[in-house]
C-alpha positions as CSV (number, residue, x, y, z in Angstrom):
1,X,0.0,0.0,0.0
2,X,1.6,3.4,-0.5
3,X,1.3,6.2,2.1
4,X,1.6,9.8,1.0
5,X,3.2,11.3,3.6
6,X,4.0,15.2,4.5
7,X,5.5,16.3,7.7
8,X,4.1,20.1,8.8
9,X,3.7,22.1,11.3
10,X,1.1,21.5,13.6
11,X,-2.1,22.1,13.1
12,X,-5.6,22.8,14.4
13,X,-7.6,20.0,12.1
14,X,-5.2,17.3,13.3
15,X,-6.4,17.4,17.2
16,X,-8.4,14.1,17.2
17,X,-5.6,12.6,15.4
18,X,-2.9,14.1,17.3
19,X,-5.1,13.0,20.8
20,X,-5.4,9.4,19.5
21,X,-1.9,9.0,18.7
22,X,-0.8,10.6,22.4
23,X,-3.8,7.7,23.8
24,X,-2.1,4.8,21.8
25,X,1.4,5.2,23.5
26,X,-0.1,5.6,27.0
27,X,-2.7,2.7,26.6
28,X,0.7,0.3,25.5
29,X,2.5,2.5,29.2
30,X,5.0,3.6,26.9
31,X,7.2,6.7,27.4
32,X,5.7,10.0,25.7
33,X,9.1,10.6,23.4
34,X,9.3,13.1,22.0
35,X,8.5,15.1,25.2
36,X,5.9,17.8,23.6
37,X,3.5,14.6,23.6
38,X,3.6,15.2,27.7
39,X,2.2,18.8,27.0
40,X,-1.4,19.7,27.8
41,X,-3.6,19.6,24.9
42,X,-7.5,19.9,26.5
43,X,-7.2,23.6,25.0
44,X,-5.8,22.7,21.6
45,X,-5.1,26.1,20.4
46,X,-3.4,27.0,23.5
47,X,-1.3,23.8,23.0
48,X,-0.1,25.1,19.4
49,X,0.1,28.0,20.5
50,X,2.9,26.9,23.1
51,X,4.7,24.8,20.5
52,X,4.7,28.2,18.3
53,X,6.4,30.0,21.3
54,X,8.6,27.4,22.2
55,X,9.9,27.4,18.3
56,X,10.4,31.1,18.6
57,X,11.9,30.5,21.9
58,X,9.4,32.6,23.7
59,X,8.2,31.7,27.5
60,X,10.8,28.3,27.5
61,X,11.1,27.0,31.1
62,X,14.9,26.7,32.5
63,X,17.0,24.8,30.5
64,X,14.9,25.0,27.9
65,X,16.3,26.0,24.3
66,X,14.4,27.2,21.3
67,X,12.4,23.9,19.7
68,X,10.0,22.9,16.4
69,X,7.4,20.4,16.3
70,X,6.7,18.5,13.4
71,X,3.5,16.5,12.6
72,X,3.8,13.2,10.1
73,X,0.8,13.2,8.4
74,X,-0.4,10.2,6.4
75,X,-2.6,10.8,3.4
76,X,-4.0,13.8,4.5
77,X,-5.5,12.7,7.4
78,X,-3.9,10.9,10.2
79,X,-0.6,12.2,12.1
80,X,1.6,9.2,12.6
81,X,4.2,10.4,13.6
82,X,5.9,13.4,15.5
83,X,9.5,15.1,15.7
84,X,10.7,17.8,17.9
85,X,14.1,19.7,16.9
86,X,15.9,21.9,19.4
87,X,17.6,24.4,17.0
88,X,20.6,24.2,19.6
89,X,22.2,22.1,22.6
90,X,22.7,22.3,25.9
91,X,25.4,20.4,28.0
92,X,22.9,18.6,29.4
93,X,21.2,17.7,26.0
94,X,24.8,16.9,24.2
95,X,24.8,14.2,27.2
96,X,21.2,12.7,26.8
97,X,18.7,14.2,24.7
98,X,20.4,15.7,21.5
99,X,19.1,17.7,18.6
100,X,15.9,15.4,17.4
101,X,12.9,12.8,19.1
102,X,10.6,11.3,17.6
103,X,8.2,8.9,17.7
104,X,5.6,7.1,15.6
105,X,2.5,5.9,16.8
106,X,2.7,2.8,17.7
107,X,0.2,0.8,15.6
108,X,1.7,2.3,12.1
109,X,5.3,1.4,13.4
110,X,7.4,-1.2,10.9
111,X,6.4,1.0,8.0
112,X,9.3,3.3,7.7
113,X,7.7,5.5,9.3
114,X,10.2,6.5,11.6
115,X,13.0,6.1,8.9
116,X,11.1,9.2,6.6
117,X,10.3,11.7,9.7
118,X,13.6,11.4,11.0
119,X,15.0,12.5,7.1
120,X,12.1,15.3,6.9
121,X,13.8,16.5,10.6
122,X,16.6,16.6,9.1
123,X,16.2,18.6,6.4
124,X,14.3,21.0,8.9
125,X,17.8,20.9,10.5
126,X,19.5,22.1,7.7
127,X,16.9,24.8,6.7
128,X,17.3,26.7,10.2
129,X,21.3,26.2,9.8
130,X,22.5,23.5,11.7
131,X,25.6,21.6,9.9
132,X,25.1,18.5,11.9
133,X,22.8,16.8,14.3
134,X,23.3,14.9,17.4
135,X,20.9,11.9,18.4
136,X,20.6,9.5,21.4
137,X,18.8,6.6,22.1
138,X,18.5,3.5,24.3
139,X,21.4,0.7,22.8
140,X,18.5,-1.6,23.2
141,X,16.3,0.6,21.4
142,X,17.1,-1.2,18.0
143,X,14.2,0.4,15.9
144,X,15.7,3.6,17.0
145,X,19.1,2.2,16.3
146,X,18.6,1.5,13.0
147,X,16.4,4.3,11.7
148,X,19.0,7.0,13.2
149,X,21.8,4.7,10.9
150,X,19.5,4.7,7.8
151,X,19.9,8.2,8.0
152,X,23.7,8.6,8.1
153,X,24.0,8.3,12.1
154,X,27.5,7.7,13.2
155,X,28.0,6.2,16.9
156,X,30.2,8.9,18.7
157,X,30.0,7.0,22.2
158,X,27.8,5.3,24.2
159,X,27.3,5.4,28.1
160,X,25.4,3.2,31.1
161,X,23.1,6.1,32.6
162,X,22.0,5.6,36.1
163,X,19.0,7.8,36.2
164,X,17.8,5.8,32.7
165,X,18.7,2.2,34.3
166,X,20.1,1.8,30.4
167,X,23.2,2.4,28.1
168,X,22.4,5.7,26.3
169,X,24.0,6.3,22.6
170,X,25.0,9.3,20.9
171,X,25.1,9.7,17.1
172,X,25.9,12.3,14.6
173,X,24.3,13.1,11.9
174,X,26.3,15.3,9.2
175,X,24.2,17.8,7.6
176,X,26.1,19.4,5.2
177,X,29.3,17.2,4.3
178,X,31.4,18.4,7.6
179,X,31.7,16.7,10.8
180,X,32.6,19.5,13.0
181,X,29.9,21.3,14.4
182,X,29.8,19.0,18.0
């Protein structure tokens, strides 16, 4: 079957969509990743209207840096997917976090999904000027794994993190050609 897919901003049409994705991962008790799927969204326009702020870098909480939200729309009508780029990095996030999460709900996952919003991210990436992008994920996490290496990733170094209970990886992702941006 094939899947026209579009990643955009989001967008007020795609609340029931957007709220049914958000119920799948917490009916399966899995972690809301990226972490805008934690936000509130009773109010939906207030919701986008925070996402807006937060990619403008207006009203961030401590520690917080300027970040986009993406919606992965399948044929016009169901987000199945979502990607969140900070448009720079902490120490903190060069440790655990990085540049891009993402997640795709979990009932259209093993349709390289994952593997085509990471890439749109990335080109979102390279529009607002970054020459490379840093990802980490769970070693175990081997859908995660291999989507971040189907899109160029390069293991840098991988840790045991005690406040995760699990061995954290970091990969780069050149944007440009260059690997010196980190």
């Amino acid at each position: 079957m094939t899947h026209q897919l579009r990643l955009e901003t989001p967008r007020a049409d795609r609340r029931d969509s957007y709220r049914a994705l958000v119920r799948e991962f917490a009916e399966r008790g899995e972690p809301l990743v990226p972490f805008v799927l934690a936000f509130p969204n009773e109010d939906f326009d207030a919701f986008l209207s925070q996402l807006s702020a937060c990619s403008k870098g207006k009203n961030l909480p401590a520690g917080f840096v300027p970040h986009s939200t993406f919606f992965l729309v399948r044929n016009d009508t169901e987000v199945v997917g979502i990607s969140n780029l900070r448009h720079q990095l902490t120490e903190k996030l060069r440790h655990e976090g990085g540049n891009i999460g993402y997640g795709v709900r979990p009932s259209a996952r093993g349709s390289g999904f994952a593997t085509f919003l990471l890439r749109c991210t990335l080109d979102r990436a390279r529009e607002i000027g970054l020459s490379e992008a840093l990802l980490t994920c769970g070693k175990n996490n081997i859908a995660s794994v291999r989507t971040i290496l189907r899109n160029g990733g390069e293991l840098l170094s991988e840790e045991y993190l005690e406040s995760r209970g699990d061995v954290v990886q970091r990969y780069r992702i050149s944007l440009n050609g260059t690997g010196d941006a980190l």
